[in-house]
N, C-alpha and C positions, 0 to 999 in steps of 0.2 A: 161590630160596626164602629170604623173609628170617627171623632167627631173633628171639624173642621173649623179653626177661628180663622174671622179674619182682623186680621189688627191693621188699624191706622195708624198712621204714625201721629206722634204728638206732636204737632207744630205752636211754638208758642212765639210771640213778637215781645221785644223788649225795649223800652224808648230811652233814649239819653233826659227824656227830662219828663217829669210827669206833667208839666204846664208850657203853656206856649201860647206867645201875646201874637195877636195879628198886626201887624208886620213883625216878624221876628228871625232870631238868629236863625240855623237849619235842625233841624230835630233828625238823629239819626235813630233809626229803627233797627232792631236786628231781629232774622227769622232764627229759629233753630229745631232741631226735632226731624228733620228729611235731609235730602240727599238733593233734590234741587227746588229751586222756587221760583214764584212766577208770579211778582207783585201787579195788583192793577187800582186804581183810584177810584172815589166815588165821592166828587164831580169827576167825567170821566180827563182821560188826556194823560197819565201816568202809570209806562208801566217801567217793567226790572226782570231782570234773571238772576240780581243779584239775590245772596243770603241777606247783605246788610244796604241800608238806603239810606241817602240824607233826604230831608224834605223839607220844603220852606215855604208850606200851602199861601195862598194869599185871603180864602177864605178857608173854614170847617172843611175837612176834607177825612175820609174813610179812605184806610188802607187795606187790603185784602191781599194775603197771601195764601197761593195755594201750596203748600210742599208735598215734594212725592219723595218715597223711599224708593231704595233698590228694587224693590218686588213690585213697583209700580201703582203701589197702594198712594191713595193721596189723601189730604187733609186741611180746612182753611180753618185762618186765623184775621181776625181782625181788629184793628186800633184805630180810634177817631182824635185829632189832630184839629186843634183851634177851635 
């Protein structure tokens, strides 16, 4: 019997700054870990395809990205922002 894993990819987000004042410069995020991404916000109004985003919430805002690999495995990640 052989046995069958199934792996997600690691998606992890990395921010240009650990802090960030409301109203502030833009805080760029970067995904990494998949092959594409698919950022969406939370308050809603914000999405991406990109890997990397600038952002420059006006309040507290939740970033979510979903990354998929080649095999179509996927995996989120998320960072909160002000």
């Amino acid at each position: 019997m052989a046995t069958l894993s199934i792996n997600k990819p690691a998606v992890a987000i990395v921010a240009s700054s650990a802090s960030y004042c409301l109203p502030g410069a833009a805080v760029s995020l970067s995904a990494s870990g998949a092959s594409t991404y698919s950022w969406t916000s939370s308050p809603a109004g914000f999405t991406s395809s990109s890997a990397s985003i600038n952002v420059t919430p006006t309040a507290a805002t939740t970033y979510t990205v979903v990354g998929t690999d080649a095999f179509g495995c996927s995996n989120t990640a998320t960072v909160s922002v002000g």
